[in-house]
C-alpha positions as CSV (number, residue, x, y, z in Angstrom):
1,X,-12.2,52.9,-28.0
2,X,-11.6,49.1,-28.3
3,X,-14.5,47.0,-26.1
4,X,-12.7,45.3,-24.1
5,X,-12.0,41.4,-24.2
6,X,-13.8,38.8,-22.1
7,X,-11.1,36.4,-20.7
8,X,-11.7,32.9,-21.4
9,X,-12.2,29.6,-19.3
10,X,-8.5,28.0,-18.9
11,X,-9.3,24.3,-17.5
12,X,-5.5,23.5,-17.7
13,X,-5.4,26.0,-14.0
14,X,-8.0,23.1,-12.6
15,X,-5.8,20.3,-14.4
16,X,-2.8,21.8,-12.5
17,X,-4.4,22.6,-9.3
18,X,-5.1,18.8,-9.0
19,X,-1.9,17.7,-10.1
20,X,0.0,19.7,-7.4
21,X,-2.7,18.1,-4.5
22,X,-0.8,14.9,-5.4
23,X,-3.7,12.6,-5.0
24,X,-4.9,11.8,-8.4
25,X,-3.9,10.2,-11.3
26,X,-5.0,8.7,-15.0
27,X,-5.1,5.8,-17.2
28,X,-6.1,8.7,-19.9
29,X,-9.7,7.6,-19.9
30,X,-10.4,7.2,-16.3
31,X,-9.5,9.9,-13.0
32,X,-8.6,7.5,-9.9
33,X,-8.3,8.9,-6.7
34,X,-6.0,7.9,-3.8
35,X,-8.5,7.0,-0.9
36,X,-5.8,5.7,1.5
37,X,-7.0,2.6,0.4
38,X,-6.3,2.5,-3.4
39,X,-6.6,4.0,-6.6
40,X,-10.3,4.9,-6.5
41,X,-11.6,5.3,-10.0
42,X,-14.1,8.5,-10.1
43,X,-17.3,8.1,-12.9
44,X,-17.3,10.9,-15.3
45,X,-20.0,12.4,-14.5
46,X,-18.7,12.5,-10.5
47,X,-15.7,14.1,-12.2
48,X,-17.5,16.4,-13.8
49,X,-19.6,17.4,-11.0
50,X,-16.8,18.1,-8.9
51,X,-15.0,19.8,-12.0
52,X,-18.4,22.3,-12.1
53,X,-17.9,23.0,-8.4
54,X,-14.4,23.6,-8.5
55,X,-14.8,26.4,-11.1
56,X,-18.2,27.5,-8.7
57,X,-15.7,28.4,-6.1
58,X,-12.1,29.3,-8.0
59,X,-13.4,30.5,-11.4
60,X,-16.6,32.4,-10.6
61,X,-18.3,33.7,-13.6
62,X,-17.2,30.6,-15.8
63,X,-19.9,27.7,-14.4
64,X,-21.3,25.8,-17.3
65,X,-21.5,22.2,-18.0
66,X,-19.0,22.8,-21.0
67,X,-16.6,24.3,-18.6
68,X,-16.8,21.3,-16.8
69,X,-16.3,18.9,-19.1
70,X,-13.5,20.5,-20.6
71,X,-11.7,20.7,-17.4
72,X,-12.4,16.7,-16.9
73,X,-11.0,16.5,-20.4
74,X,-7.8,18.7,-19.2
75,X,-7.7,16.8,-16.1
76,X,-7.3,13.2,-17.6
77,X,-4.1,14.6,-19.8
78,X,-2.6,16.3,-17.1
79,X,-2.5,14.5,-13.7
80,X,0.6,11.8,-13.6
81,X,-0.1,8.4,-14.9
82,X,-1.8,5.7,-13.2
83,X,0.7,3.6,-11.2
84,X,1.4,0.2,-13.2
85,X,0.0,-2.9,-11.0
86,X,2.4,-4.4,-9.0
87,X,2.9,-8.2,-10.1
88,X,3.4,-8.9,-6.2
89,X,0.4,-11.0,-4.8
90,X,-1.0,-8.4,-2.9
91,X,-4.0,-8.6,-1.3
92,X,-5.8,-5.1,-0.2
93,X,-7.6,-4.6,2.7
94,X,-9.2,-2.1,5.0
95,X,-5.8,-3.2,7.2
96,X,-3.6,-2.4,4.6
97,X,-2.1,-4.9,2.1
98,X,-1.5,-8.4,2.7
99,X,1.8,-9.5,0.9
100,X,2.1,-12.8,0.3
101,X,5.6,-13.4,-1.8
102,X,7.5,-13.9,1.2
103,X,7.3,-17.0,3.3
104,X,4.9,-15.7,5.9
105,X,2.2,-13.1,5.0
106,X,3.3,-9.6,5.8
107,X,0.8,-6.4,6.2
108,X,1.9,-3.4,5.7
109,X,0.9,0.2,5.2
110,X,-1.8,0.7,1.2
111,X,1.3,2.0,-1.0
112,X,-0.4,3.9,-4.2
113,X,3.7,3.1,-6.0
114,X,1.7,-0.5,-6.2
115,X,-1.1,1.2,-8.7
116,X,-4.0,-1.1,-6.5
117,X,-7.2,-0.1,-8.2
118,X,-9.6,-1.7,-5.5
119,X,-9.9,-3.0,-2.1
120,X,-11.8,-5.6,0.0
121,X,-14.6,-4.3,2.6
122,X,-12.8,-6.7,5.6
123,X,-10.3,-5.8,7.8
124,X,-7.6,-8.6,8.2
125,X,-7.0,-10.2,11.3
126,X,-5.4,-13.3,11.7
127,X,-6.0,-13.9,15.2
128,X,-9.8,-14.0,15.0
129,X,-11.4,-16.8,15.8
130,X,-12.5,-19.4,12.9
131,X,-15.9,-18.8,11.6
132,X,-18.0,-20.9,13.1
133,X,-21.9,-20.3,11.3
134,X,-19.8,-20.0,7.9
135,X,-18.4,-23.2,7.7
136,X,-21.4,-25.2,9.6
137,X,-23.0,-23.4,6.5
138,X,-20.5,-24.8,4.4
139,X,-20.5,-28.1,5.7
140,X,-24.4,-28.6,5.1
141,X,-24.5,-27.0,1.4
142,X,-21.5,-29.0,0.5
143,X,-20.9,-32.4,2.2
144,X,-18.4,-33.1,-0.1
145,X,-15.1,-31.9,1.3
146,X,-12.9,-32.2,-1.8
147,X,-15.7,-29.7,-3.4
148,X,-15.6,-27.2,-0.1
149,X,-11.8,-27.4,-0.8
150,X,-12.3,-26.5,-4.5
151,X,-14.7,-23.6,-3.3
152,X,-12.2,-22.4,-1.0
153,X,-9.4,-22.2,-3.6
154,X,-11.7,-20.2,-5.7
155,X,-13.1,-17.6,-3.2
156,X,-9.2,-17.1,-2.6
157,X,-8.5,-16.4,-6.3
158,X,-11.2,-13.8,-6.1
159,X,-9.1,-12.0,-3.8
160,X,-6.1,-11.2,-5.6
161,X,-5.9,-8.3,-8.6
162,X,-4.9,-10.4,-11.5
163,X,-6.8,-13.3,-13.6
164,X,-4.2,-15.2,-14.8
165,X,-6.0,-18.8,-13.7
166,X,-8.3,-17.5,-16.5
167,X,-11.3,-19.4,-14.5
168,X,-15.0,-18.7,-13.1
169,X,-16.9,-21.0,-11.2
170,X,-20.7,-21.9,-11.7
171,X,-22.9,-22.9,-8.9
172,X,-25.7,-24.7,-10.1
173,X,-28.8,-26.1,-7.6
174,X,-32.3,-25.5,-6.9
175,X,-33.4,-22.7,-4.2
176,X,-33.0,-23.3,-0.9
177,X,-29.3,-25.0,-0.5
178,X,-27.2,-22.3,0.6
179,X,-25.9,-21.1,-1.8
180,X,-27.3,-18.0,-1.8
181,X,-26.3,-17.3,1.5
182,X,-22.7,-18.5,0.6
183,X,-22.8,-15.8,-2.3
184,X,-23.7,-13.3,-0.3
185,X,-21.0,-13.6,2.5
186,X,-18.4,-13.7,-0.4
187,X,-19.7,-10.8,-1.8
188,X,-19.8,-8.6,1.3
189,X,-15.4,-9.1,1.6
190,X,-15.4,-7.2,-1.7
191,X,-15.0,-3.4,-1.8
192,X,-16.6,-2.9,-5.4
193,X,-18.6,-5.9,-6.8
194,X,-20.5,-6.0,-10.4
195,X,-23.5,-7.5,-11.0
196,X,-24.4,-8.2,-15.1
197,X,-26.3,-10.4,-16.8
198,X,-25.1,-13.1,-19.0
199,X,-27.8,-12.0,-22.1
200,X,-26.5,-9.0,-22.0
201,X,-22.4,-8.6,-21.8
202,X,-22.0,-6.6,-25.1
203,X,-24.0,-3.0,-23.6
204,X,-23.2,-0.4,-21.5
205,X,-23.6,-2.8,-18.5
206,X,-20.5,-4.1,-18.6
207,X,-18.9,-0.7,-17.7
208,X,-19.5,-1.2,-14.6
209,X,-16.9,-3.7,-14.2
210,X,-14.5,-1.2,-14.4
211,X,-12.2,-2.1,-11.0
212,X,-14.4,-4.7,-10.0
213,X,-13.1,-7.4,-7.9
214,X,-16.2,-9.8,-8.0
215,X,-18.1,-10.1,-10.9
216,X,-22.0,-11.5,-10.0
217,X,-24.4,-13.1,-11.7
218,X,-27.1,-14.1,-9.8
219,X,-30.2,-16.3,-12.7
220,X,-28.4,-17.5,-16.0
221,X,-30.8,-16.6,-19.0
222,X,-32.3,-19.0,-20.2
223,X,-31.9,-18.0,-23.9
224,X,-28.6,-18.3,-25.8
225,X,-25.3,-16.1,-24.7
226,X,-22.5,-14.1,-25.7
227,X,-20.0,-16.9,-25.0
228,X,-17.2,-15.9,-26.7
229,X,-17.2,-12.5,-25.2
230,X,-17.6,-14.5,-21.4
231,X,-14.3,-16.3,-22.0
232,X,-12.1,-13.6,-23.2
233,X,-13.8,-11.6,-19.8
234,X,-13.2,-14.8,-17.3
235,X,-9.6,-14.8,-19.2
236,X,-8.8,-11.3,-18.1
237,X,-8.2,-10.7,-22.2
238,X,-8.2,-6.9,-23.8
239,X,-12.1,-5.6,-24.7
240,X,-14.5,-3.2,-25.7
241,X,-16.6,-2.1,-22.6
242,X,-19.3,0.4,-23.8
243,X,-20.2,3.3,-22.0
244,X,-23.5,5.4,-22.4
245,X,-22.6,9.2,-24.3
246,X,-19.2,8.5,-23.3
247,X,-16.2,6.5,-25.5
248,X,-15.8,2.9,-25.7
249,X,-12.9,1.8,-23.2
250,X,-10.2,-1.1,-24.2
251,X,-9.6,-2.5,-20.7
252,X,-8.8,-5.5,-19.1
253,X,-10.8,-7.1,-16.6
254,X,-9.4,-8.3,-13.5
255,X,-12.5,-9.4,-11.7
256,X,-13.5,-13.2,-11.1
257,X,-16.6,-14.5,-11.9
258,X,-19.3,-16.2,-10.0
259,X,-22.3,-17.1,-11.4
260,X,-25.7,-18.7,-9.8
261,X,-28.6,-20.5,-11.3
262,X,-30.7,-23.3,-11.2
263,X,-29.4,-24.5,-14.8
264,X,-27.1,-23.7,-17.5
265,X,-27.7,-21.6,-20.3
266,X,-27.9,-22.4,-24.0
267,X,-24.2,-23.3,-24.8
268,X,-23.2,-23.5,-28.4
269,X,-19.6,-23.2,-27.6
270,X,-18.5,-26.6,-26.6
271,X,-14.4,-26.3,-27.5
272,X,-12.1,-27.3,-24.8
273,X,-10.9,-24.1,-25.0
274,X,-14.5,-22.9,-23.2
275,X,-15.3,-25.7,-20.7
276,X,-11.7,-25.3,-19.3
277,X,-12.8,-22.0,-18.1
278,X,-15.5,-23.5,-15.8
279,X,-15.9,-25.2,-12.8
280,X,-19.3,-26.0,-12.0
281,X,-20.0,-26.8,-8.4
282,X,-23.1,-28.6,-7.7
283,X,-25.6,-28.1,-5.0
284,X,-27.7,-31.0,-4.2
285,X,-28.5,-30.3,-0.7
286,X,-32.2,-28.5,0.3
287,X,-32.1,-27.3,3.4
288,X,-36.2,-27.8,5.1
289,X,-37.8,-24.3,5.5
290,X,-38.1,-24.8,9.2
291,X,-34.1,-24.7,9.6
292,X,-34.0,-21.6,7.2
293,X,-32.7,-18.7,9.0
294,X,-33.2,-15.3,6.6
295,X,-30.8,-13.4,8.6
296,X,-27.8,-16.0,8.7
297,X,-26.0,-14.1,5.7
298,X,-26.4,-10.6,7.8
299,X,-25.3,-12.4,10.9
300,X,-21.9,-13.9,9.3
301,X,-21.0,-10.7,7.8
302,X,-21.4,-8.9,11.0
303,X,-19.6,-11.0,13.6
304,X,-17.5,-13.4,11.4
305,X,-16.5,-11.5,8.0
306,X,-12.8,-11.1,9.4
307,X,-12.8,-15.3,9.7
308,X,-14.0,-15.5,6.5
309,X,-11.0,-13.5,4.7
310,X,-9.0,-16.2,6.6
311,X,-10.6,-18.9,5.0
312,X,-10.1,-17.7,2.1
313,X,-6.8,-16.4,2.2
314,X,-5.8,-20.4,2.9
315,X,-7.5,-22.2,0.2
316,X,-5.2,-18.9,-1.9
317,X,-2.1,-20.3,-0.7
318,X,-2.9,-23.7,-1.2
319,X,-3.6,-22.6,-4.6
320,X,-0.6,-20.3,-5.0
321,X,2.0,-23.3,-3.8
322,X,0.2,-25.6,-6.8
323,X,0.5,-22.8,-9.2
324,X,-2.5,-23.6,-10.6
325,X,-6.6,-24.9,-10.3
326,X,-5.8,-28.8,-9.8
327,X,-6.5,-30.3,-13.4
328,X,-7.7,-33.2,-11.4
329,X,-11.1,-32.2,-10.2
330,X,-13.5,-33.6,-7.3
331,X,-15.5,-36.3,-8.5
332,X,-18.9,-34.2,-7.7
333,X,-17.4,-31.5,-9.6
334,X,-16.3,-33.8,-12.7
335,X,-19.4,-35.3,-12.7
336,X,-20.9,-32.1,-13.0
337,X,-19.1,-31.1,-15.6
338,X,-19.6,-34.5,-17.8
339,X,-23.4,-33.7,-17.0
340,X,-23.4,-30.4,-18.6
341,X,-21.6,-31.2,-21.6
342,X,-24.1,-33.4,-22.2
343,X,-27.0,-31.4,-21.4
344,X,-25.8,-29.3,-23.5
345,X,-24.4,-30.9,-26.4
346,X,-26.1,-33.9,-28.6
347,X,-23.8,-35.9,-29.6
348,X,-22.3,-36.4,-26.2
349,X,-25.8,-36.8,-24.5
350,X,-26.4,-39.6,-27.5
351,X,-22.5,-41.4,-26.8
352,X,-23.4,-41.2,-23.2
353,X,-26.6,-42.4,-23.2
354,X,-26.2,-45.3,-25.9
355,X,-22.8,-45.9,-24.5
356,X,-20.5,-45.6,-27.3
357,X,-17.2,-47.9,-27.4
358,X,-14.4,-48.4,-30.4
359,X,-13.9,-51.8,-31.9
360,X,-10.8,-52.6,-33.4
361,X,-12.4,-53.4,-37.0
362,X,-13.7,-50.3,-38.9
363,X,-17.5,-52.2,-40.3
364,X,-19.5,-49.6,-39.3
365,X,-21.3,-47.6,-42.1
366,X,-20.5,-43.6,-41.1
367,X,-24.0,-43.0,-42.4
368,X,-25.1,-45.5,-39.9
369,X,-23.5,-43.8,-37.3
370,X,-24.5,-40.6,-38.2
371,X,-28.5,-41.9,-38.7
372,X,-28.5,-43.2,-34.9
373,X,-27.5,-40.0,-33.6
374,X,-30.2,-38.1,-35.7
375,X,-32.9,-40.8,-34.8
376,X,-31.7,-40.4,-31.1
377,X,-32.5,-36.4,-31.2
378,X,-35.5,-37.0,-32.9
379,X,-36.5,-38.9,-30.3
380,X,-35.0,-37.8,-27.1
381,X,-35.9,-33.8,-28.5
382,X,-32.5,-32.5,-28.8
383,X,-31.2,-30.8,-31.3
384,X,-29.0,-32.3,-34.5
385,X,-26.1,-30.5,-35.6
386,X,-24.7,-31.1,-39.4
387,X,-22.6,-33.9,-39.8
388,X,-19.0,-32.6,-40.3
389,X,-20.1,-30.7,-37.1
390,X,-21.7,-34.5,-35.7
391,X,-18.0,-35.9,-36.6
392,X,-15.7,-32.8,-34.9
393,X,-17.6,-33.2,-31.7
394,X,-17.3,-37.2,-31.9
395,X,-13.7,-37.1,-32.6
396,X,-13.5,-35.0,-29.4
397,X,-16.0,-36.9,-27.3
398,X,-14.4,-40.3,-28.4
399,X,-11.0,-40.0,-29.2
400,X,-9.2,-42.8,-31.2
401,X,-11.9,-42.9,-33.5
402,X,-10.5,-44.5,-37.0
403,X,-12.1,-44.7,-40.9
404,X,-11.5,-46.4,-43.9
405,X,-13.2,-46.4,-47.3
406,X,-14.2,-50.0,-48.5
407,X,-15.2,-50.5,-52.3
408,X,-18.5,-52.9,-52.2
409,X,-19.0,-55.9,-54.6
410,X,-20.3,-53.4,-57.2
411,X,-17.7,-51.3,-57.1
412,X,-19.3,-48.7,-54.7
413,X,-17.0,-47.1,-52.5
414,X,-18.3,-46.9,-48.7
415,X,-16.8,-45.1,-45.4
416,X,-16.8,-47.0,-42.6
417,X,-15.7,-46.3,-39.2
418,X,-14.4,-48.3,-35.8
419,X,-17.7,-46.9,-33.8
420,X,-19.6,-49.8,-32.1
421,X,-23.4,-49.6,-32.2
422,X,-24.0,-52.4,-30.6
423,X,-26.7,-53.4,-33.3
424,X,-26.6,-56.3,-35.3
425,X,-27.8,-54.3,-38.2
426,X,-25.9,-51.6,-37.8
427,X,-22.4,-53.7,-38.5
428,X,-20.9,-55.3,-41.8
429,X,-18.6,-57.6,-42.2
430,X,-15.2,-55.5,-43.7
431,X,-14.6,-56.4,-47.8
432,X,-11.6,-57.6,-48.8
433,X,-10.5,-54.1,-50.3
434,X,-10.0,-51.8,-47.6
435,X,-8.4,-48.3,-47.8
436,X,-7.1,-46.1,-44.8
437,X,-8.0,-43.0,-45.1
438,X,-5.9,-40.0,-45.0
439,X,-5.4,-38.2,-41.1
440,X,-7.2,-36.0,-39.9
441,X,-10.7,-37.2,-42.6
442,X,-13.8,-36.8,-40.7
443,X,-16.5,-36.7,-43.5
């Protein structure tokens, strides 16, 4: 007589099961669940623990971690796909969504047709009253209101799911201004917020940016970064994102950036292409320890959070009606900016600091030019790049730079260039045989 057959594990009945409940759905490498809020994305290994106790109680007999996987792996193939994301500005909160296409804002009930894949932790209520310890706050760690307005713009932008400004902001400032505190408060209106570290953007910790609204980084490194793979992130471009014993996701990232320190890191990057993905805000202001209050963050969350989304929700329309981060930027801000290009790059600290101007004769030797700038590093210990590299980043520090080749007295062809050195030593009177040379020749 023929044993008789053990029946086998079927995880498509789980897969189906789940599909019929009508809450789930998949991007085919990620489960989300509708929370009533949004499209909650569930972890494998929470899918996989709830897969093992589904099969505990509706396919006794069958629990094994293998089971469990398989039915996750059934589960992402069969449930409906993930909604596309609306291209409305929507703005999810515990409220419900916030739209803002119309010409007032309207709220209305979370619709998962809108594929929302994360919400704020605020309720919204435009009635409450404005917050009053938040902007005092403000005030103090920013005097400058044309930089609070920036802020405010940028706290807005973190609100909505899309990156298309393609733009983070840096705050930079020793302890004690603020902006801490400020950081803090901003993160608390987010639902799901990612903390990473700038060393370290090409491991598994970037999988936690996975639905992300905020994206935190609270010390920059001191040692050199990944900055390539920043600005395609901050851009909201296709990556990799790594997980541990699990497949690499491609994914776009939809979470702003906001990143804290005391100083920049090592930037080797210095395209415009990179700098116009920054702004860096500066704080100046220390605030004494005896007008410290370590509960002031804790405080505005509690009794003013609400205030706070409105705040930000108006520096977002402001923003919205420009249609874009206003090219023109606070002085502070600029400032800022020109100060960490040339922290971080030599040949602009060396044209800043020597103050660089363009003649309209070309007599300066380009070895000339090019010695100054490595005797300046020498002396000023900065590093010296090559010089086709020193000439690339002059032609974009000093535009309108122009050359010509010269043949000496002997018959010795020289380069010279319209760069004033302002040393008698450094400039020769132009020979009678001058040629142009050809656009775009830089060594």
């Amino acid at each position: 007589m023929a044993k008789p057959r053990t029946p086998n594990f079927k995880p498509h009945v789980m897969a189906a099961a789940l599909r019929s409940a009508g809450l789930m759905s998949s991007d085919g490498t990620i489960v989300h669940n509708w929370s009533d809020t949004h499209w909650a994305p569930v972890g494998d290994n929470d899918a996989e623990r709830a897969a093992y106790h589904w099969i505990e109680e509706h396919a006794p007999g069958f629990e094994s971690a293998e089971n469990a996987r398989k039915a996750h792996r059934a589960t992402l193939l069969c449930l409906p796909p993930l909604p596309e994301p609306t291209t409305q500005c929507v703005i999810p909160t515990l409220s419900g969504y916030l739209h803002l296409d119309g010409e007032e804002p309207e709220l209305l009930p979370a619709d998962p047709k809108l594929g929302v894949t994360h919400v704020l932790n605020c309720v919204y209520d435009p009635t409450c009253p404005a917050p009053e310890l938040f902007m005092a706050l403000l005030a103090r760690a920013l005097p400058d209101a044309a930089t609070r307005a920036r802020v405010q713009e940028y706290i807005g932008y973190t609100l909505v799911p899309h990156a298309r400004y393609q733009r983070a902001q840096i705050w930079i400032g020793p302890g004690a201004n603020g902006k801490g505190v400020i950081a803090n408060v901003v993160q608390a209106l987010h639902g799901k917020v990612a903390a990473v570290s700038l060393d370290d953007l090409s491991g598994f910790s970037m999988s936690g940016c996975i639905s992300a609204s905020l994206i935190y980084v609270d010390e920059i490194p001191r040692r050199q970064i990944d900055e390539q793979r920043l600005k395609t992130a901050i851009a909201g471009e296709t990556i990799l994102v790594d997980r541990k014993y699990r497949e690499a996701l491609t994914l776009q990232l939809r979470g702003k950036w906001l990143i804290l320190g005391n100083s920049l890191p090592a930037i080797t990057d210095h395209s415009a292409g990179f700098w116009r993905r920054f702004d860096i805000v500066p704080f100046k202001v220390v605030i004494p320890e005896a007008e410290r209050d370590p509960m002031l963050a804790e405080l505005i969350i509690a009794s003013e959070l609400a205030g706070v989304l409105n705040w930000a929700l108006e520096g977002l329309q402001r923003l919205r009606a420009r249609g874009r981060f206003d090219p023109v930027m606070p002085a502070q801000m600029a400032a800022a900016i020109s100060s960490a290009k040339a922290e971080t790059n030599s040949v602009v600290a060396w044209g800043t600091d020597v103050g660089l101007e363009l003649s309209t004769q070309c007599r300066t030797p380009k070895e000339a030019v090019f010695e100054a700038y490595t005797d300046w590093c020498a002396a000023n210990a900065m590093r010296a790049v090559s010089s086709p590299r020193f000439w690339i980043r002059l032609n974009e520090h000093l535009p309108g730079i122009e050359y010509v080749r010269v043949r000496t007295m002997g018959g010795k062809q020289c380069r010279r260039c319209n760069v004033e050195l302002h040393s008698p030593s450094a400039t020769e009177p132009t020979e009678p045989s001058v040629q142009p040379e050809p656009p775009g020749f830089l060594f």
